[in-house]
C-alpha positions as CSV (number, residue, x, y, z in Angstrom):
1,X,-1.7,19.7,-28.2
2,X,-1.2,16.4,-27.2
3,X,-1.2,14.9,-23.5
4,X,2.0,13.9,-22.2
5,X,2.5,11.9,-19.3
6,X,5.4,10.7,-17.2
7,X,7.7,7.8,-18.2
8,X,10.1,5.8,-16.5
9,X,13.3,5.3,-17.6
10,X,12.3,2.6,-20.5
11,X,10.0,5.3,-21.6
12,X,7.0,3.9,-20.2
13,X,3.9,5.1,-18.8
14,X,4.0,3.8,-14.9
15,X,0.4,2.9,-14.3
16,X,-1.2,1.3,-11.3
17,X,-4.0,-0.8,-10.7
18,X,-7.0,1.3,-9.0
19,X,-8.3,-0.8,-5.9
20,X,-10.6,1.2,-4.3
21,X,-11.4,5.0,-3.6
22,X,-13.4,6.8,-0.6
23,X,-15.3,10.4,-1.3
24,X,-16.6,12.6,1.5
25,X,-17.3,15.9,2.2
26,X,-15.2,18.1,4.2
27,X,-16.6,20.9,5.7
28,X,-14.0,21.8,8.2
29,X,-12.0,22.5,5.0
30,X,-14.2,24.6,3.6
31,X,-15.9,23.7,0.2
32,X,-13.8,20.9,-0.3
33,X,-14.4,17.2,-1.1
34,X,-11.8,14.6,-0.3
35,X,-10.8,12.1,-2.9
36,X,-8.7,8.9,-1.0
37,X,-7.3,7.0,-3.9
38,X,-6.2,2.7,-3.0
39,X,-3.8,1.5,-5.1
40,X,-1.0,-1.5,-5.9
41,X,1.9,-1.1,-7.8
42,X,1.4,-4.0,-9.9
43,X,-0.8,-7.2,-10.1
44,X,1.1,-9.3,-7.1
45,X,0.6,-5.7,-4.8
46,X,-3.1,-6.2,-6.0
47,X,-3.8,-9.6,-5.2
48,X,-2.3,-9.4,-2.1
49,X,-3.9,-6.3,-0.7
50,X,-0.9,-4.1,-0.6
51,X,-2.2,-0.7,-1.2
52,X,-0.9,3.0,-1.1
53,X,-3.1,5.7,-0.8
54,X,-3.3,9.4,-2.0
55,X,-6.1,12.1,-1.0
56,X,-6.9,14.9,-2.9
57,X,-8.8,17.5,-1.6
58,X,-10.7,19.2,-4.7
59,X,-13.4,22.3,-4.7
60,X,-16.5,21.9,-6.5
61,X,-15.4,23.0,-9.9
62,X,-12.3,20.5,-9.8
63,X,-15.1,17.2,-9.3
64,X,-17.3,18.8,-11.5
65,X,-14.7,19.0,-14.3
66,X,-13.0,15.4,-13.3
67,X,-16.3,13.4,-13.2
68,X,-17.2,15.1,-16.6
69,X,-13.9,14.1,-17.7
70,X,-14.1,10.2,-16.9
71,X,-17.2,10.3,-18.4
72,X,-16.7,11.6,-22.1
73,X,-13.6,9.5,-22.3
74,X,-15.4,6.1,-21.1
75,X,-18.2,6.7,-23.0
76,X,-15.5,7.1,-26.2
77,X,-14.0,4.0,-24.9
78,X,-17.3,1.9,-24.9
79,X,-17.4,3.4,-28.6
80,X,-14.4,1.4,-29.9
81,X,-14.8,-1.3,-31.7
82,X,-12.9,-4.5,-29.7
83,X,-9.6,-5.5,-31.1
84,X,-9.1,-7.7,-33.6
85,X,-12.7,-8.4,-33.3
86,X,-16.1,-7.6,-35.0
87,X,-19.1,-5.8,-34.3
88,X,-22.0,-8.4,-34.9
């Protein structure tokens, strides 16, 4: 089954450029790690350091299964040949 992801109303994908993120244990919460997420809503909102920010709070399992995640697919990323170009 293929992913499907939000669109706007052009029937893109909004994406935003990551600036920064913060991890740290919470153990007030319980088992929980907190994920604070900086980002811009486009390149000007980047260069000029105009962030919004999200926190996630995720158990164990959830950071296990995210940083496995970002993993596999950067390391199938890396695997890609660059476009239009060769392998030498």
């Amino acid at each position: 089954m293929a992913t499907r992801f939000e669109t706007d109303s052009s029937g893109k994908v909004p994406t935003f450029a990551l600036a920064s993120y913060t991890l740290t244990l919470a153990p007030a919460l319980g088992e929980v790690l907190l994920l604070r997420v900086d980002f811009a809503e486009d390149l000007a909102a980047l260069q000029a350091e105009r962030f919004h920010q999200v926190t996630f709070a995720l158990s164990p399992a959830q950071a296990l299964s995210i940083a496995d995640g970002l993993q596999k697919a950067a390391e199938k990323l890396q695997a890609l040949p660059p476009p239009g170009g060769h392998v030498n």
